[in-house]
N, C-alpha and C positions, 0 to 999 in steps of 0.2 A: 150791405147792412148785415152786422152779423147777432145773433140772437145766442148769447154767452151764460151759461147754466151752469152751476156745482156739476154737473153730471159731464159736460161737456170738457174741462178745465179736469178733470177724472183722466179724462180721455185722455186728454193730453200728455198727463202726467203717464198712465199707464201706459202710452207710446214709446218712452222714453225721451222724452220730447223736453220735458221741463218746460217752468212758466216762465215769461218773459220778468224780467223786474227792471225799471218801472212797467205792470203792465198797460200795452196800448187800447185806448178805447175810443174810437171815430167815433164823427157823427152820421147817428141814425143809429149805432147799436144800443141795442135791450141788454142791459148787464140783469141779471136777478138779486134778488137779497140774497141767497142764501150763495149764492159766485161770489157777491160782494164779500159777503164772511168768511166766506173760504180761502180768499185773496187775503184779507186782513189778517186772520191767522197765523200766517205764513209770513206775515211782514212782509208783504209784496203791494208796495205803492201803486194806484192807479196815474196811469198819464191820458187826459182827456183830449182830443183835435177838433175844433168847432168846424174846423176846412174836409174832416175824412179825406182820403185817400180818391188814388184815379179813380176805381171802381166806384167807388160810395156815389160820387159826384155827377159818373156820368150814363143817366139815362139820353139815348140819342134819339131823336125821330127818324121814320124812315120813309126814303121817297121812292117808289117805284116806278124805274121809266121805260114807259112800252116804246118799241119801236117808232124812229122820230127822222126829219130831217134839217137839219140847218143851212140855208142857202147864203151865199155868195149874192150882193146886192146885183152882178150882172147873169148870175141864173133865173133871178126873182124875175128878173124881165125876159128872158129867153123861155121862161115855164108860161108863164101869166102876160105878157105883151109890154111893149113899150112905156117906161114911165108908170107900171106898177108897183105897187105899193101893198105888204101882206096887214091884213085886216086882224085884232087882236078877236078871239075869243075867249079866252079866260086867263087869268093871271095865273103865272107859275110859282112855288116854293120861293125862287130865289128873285130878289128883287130887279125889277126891272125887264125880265121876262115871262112872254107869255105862247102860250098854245095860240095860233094862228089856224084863220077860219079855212083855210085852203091846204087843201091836201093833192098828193102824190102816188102816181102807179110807180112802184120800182121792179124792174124786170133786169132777170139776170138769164142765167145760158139753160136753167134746168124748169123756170119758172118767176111767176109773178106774183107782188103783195100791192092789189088796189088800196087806194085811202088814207095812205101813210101822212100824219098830221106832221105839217110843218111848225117850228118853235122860230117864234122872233126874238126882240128885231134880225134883219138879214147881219151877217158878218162877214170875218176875212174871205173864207176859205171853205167850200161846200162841204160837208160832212153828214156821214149816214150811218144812224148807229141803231143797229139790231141783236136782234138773238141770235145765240147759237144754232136754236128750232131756227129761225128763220134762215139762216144761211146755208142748209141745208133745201129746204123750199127753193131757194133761189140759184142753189147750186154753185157756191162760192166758196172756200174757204176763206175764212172771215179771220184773222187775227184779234185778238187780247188788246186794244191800247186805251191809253188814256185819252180825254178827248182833246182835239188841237195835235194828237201826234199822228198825222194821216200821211205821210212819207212814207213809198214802198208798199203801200195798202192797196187790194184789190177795186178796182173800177166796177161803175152799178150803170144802168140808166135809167133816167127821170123821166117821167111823163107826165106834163100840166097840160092845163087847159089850153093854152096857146102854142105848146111847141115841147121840143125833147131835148135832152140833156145827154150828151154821154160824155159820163166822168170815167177820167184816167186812174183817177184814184180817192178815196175816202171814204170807204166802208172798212167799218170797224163794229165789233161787238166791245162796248166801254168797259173797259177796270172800273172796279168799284170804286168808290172814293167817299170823302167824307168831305163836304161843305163844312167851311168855320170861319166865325167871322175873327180878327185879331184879338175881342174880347172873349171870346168862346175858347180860342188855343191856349188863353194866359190862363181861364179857369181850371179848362181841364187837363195844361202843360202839355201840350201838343205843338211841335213846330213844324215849318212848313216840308211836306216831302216825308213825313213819318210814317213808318210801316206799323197801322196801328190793329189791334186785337179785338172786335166786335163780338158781343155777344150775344145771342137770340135769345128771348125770356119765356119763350111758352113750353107747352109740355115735352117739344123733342129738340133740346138747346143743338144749337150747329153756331163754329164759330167759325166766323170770318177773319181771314186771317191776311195780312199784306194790303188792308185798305189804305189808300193813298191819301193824305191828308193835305187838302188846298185851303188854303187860308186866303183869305181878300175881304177889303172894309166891306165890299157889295152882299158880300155872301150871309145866309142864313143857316144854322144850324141841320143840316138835313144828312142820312148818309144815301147816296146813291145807289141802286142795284138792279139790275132788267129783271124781265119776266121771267127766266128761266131760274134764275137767284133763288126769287121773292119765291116762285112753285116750290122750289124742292127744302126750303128754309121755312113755310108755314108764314110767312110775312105777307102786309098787305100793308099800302098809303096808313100813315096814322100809328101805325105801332110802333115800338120800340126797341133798340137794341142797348147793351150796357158793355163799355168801353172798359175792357179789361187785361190790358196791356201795350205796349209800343215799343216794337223796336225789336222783338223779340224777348221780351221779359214781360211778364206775367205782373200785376200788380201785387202789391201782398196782402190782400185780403183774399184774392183767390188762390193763394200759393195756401194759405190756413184753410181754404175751402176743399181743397184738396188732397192735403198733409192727412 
């Protein structure tokens, strides 16, 4: 949203910049009277967009995910016993999953993190995804992937209530990414696999840059980020970020925000 004054439309002019003719006016921007006149003067048509632009459009939510494990329905039963089954405690952002009531020691060569909450339902393929702080703790180096890319990833092991686990591989600290359902990418012209531009709205903006955008009918608008992220970026569950480019190109409202 941009907030357009005589004084501003000055600016621009003394830039050397010149005014756009038609000039563009999204939705959500404050033109003034006296912009308006100044525009008109000059015999410079306004062009109004009731859709605004990526930026205008896209406030994101944002999800923060502390350290988690996703079990393999024949680990569920090598952790917790015979014919078990994980018990739901709270529903998660995206649908159809939830934070499960049973938790995990994970022990590696330098140390250990008791309590680690398992996420249901159980799936393919065991996967453990922490922070960077934490792979240090645990004395691992940890690779960057996306989640479901656990080939070639360092090995942890599990300790439930019933028995232990030692994984070959699937600890990862997760790439960021961006949840979107197929309605959510057509809005905000995102397709699947796009390297998109995030932006933080509080006092010390930090942008995120190269988030992975997964689109699926299941998915809910959320962007994803661990603890380490959300620390150094002033983010917490609930707040927002604002979607200001993809692909490597800036949208153009923030190309004027920064001209």
């Amino acid at each position: 949203m941009a907030h357009i004054t005589e004084a501003s439309l000055r600016a621009m002019l003394g830039r050397g910049r010149g005014l756009p003719d038609p000039f563009p006016v999204r939705a959500g921007d404050k033109l003034t009277p006296a912009a308006a006149d100044f525009l008109k003067q000059r015999n410079i048509v306004l062009t109004r967009s009731d859709r605004g632009n990526l930026a205008d459009r896209a406030l994101i939510p944002v999800g923060v995910s502390n350290r988690h494990v996703h079990l393999a329905p024949r680990h569920v039963e090598a952790l917790f016993g015979e014919g078990y089954e994980l018990k739901p405690l709270r529903e998660l952002s995206q649908r159809g999953q939830y934070a499960a009531q049973e938790t995990v020691a994970i022990v590696g060569p330098k140390g250990n993190i008791p309590g680690v909450r398992i996420l249901g339902p159980a799936r393919g393929e065991t996967q453990v995804e922490i922070s960077r702080t934490d792979s240090y703790r645990l004395g691992v180096q940890t690779p960057v992937r996306l989640s479901g890319d656990i080939r070639g990833t360092p090995g942890i092991t599990l300790i439930g209530s019933a028995g232990t686990v030692v994984l070959s591989e699937g600890l990862i600290v997760a790439r960021n990414h961006l949840h979107l359902s197929p309605e959510d990418a057509k809005r905000l012209q995102v397709g699947q696999g796009d390297r998109l531009m995030l932006r933080t709205n509080g006092d010390r903006p930090v942008i995120f840059a190269g988030v992975v955008a997964r689109i699926d009918p299941r998915f809910t608008l959320d962007f994803h980020i661990d603890t380490d992220e959300a620390n150094s970026s002033f983010l917490s569950n609930g707040d927002s970020v604002t979607l200001i480019g993809a692909n490597g190109k800036l949208s153009d409202s923030v190309k004027e925000e920064l001209s």
